[in-house]
DOFI-275242 format. One record per residue: z, x negated, y negated of N, C-alpha, C in turn. Coordinates in steps of 0.001 Angstrom, whole numbers, padded with zeros to 6 digits, always signed. Layout:
# residues N
LUMPA       n.Z       n.X       n.Y      ca.Z      ca.X      ca.Y       c.Z       c.X       c.Y
LUMPA         Z         X         Y         Z         X         Y         Z         X         Y
...
//
This chain:
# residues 117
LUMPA       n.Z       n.X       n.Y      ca.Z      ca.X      ca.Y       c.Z       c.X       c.Y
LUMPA   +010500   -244438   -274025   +011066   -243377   -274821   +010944   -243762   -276289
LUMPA   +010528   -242995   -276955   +010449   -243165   -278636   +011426   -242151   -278837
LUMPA   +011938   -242616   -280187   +013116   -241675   -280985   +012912   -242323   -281965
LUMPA   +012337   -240903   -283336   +012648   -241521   -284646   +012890   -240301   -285952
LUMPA   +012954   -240677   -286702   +013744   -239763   -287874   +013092   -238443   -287806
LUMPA   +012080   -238279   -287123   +011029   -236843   -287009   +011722   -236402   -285453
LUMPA   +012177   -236758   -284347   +012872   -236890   -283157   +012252   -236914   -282228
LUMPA   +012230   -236596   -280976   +011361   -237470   -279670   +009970   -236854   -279460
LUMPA   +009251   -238254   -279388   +007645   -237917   -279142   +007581   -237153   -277997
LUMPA   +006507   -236158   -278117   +006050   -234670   -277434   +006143   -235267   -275326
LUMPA   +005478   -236320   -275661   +005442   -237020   -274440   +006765   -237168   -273264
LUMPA   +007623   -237726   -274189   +008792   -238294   -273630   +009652   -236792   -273219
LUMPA   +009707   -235913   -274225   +010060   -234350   -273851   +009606   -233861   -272608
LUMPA   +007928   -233977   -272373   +007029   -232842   -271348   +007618   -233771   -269914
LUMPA   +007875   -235178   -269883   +007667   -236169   -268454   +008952   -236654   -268187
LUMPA   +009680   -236176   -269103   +011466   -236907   -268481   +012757   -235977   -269705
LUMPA   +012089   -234650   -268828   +012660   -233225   -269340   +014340   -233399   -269036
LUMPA   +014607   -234193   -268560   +016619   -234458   -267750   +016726   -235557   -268487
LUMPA   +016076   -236474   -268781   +016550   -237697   -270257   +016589   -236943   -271418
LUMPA   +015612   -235940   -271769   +015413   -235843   -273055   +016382   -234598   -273444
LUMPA   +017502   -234285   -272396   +018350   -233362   -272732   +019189   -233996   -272826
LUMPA   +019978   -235274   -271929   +020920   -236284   -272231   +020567   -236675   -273646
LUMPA   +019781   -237269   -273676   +019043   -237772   -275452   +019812   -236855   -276277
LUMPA   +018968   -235497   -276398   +019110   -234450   -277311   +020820   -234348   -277426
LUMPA   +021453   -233860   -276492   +022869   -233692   -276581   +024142   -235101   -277223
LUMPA   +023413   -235659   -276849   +023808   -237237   -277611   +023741   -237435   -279000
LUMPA   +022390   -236500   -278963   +021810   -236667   -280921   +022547   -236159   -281615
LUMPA   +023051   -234778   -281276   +023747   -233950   -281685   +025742   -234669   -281967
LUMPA   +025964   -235147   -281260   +027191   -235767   -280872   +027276   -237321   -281399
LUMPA   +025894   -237937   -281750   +026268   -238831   -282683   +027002   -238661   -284038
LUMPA   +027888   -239736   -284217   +028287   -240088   -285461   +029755   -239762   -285138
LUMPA   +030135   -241136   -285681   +031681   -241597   -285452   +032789   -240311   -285417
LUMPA   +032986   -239547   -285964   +033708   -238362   -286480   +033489   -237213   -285667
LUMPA   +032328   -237154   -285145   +031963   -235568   -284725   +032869   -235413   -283336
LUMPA   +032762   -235829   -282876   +033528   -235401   -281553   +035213   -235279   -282275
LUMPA   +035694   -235820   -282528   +037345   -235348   -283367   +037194   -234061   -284256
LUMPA   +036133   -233639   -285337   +036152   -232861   -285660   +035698   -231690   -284929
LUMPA   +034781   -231487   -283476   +035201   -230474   -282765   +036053   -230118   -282223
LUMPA   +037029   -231198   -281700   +038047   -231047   -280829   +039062   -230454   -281684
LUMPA   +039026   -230957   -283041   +040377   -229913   -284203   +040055   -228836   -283907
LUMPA   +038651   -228563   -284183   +038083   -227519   -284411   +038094   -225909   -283276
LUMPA   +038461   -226764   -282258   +038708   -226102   -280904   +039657   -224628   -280707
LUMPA   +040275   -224927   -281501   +041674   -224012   -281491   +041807   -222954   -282406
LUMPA   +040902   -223288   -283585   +040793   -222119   -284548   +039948   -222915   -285805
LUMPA   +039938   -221812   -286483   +039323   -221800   -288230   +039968   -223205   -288875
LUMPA   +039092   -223784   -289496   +040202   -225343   -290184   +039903   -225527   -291696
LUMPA   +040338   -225441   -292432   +039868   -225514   -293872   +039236   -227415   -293713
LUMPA   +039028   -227674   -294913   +038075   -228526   -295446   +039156   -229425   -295609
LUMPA   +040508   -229478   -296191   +041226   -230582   -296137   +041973   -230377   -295253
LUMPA   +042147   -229717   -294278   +043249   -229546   -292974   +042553   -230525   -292020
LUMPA   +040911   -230651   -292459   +039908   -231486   -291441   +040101   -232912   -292249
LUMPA   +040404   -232881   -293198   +040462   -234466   -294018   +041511   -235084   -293709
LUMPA   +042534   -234483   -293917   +043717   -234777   -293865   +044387   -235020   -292733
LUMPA   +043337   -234452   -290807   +043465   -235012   -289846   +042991   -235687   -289458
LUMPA   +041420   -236630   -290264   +040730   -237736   -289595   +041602   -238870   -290620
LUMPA   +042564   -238728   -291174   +043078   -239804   -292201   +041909   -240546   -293194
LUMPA   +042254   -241763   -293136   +041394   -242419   -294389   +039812   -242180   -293940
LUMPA   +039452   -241145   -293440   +037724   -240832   -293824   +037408   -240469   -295459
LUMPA   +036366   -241279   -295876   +035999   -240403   -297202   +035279   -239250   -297333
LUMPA   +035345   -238672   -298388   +034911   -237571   -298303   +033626   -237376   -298115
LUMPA   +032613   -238058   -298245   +031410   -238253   -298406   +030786   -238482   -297397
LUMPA   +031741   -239078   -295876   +031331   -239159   -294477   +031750   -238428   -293850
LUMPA   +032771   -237478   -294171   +033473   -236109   -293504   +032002   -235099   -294168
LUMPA   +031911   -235075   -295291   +030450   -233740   -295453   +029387   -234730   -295362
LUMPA   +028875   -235268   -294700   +027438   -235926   -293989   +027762   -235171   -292234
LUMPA   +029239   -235739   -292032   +029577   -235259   -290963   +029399   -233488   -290580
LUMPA   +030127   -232678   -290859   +029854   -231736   -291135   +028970   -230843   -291402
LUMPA   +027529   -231411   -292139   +026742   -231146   -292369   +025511   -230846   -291725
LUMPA   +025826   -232136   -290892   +024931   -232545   -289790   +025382   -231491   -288645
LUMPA   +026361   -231379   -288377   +027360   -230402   -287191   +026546   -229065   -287755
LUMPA   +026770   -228609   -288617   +026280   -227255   -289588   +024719   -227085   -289117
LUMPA   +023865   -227915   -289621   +022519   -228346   -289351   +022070   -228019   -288109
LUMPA   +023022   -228637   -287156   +022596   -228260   -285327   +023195   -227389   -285067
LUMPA   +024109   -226302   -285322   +024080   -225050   -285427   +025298   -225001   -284679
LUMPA   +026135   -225893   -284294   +027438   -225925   -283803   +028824   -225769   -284500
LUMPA   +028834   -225863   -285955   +030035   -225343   -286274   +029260   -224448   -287030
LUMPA   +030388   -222975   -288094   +029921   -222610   -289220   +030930   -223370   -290178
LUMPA   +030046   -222791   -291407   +030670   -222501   -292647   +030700   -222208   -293656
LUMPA   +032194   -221320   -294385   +032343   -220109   -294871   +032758   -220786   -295900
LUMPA   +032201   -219892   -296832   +032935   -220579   -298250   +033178   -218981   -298703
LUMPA   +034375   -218753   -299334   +034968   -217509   -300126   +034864   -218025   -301525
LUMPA   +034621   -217128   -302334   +034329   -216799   -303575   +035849   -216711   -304246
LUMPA   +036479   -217551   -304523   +037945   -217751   -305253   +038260   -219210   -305527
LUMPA   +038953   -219147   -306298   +039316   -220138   -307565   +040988   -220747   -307550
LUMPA   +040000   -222384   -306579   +039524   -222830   -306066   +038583   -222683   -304814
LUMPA   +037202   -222553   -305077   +036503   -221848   -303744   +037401   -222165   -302410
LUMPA   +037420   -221741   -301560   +037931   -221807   -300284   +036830   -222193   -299236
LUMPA   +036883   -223159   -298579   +035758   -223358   -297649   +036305   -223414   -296158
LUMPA   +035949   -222582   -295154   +036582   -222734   -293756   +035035   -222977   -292969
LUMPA   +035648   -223943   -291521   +034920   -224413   -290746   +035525   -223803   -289078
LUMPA   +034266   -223699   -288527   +034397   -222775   -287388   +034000   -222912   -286167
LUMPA   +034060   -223395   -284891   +033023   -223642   -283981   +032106   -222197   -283623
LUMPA   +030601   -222469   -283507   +029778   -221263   -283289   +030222   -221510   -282130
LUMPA   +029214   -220644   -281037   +029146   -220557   -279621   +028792   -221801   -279464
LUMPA   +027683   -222053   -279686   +026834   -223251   -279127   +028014   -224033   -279161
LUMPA   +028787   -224379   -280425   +029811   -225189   -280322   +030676   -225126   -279752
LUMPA   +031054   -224109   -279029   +032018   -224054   -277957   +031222   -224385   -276747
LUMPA   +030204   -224527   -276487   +029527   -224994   -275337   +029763   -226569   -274922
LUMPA   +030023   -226957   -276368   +030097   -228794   -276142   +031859   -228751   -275673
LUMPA   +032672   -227697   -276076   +033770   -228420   -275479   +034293   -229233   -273969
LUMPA   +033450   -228114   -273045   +033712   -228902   -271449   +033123   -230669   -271321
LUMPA   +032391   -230977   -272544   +031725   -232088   -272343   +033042   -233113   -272701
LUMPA   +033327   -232488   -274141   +034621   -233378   -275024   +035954   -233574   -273924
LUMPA   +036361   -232171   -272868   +036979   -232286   -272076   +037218   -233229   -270564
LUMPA   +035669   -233296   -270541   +035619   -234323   -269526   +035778   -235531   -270060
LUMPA   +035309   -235923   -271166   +035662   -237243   -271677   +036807   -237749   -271837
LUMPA   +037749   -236879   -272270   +039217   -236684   -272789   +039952   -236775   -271021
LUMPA   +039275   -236091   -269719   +039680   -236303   -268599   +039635   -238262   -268440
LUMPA   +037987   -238446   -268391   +037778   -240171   -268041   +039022   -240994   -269177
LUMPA   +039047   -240519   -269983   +040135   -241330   -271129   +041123   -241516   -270439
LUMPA   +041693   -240376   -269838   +043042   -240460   -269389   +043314   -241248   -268294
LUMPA   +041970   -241353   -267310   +042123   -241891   -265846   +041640   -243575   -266439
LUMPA   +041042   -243369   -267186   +040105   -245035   -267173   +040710   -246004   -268443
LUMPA   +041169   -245160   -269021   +041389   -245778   -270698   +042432   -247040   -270757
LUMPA   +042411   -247655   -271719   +043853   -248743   -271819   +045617   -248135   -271847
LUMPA   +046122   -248425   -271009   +047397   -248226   -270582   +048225   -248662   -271414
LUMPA   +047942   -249303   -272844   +048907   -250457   -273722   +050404   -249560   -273974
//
């Protein structure tokens, strides 16, 4: 399997079509933050510091890489209103509601498998 900043060689796609969707869905779901910021995101519309202000000490600069990237793969939106201070809200699309049963099962294994401390 190759994976690189251009994303998986044509090959590895056409001959191991059930890896390269595990892969793909993984790609999407990388990066430390993203899975917490869908799961806020789950329940409704979240402004820009309602999302800061629930991952705690993230900087701002890895919350919009984060975000961005989410935006990019077409799983959240976002709205920016024209007022002073612009207003920016974040949204799960469909697609992004598609990943929740995944976040849910995980959040299931957490509960059964996780540390008991």
């Amino acid at each position: 399997m190759r994976v690189c900043n251009e994303g998986f060689d044509q090959e590895f796609m056409d001959e191991k079509r059930d890896m390269y969707a595990i892969a793909f869905t993984q790609n999407v779901l990388s990066g430390r933050w993203k899975y917490f910021i869908l799961w806020y995101l789950k329940g409704e519309t979240r402004r820009y510091t309602d999302i800061k202000n629930f991952l705690g000490g993230l900087s701002q600069g890895s919350l919009t890489k984060q975000l961005k990237e989410l935006e990019s793969d077409g799983v959240i939106q976002r709205d920016v209103y024209p007022e002073v201070p612009p207003r920016v809200e974040y949204s799960l699309t469909d697609k992004g509601k598609k990943l929740l049963p995944i976040l849910e099962k995980m959040e299931d294994f957490g509960k059964e498998f996780g540390s008991k401390n």
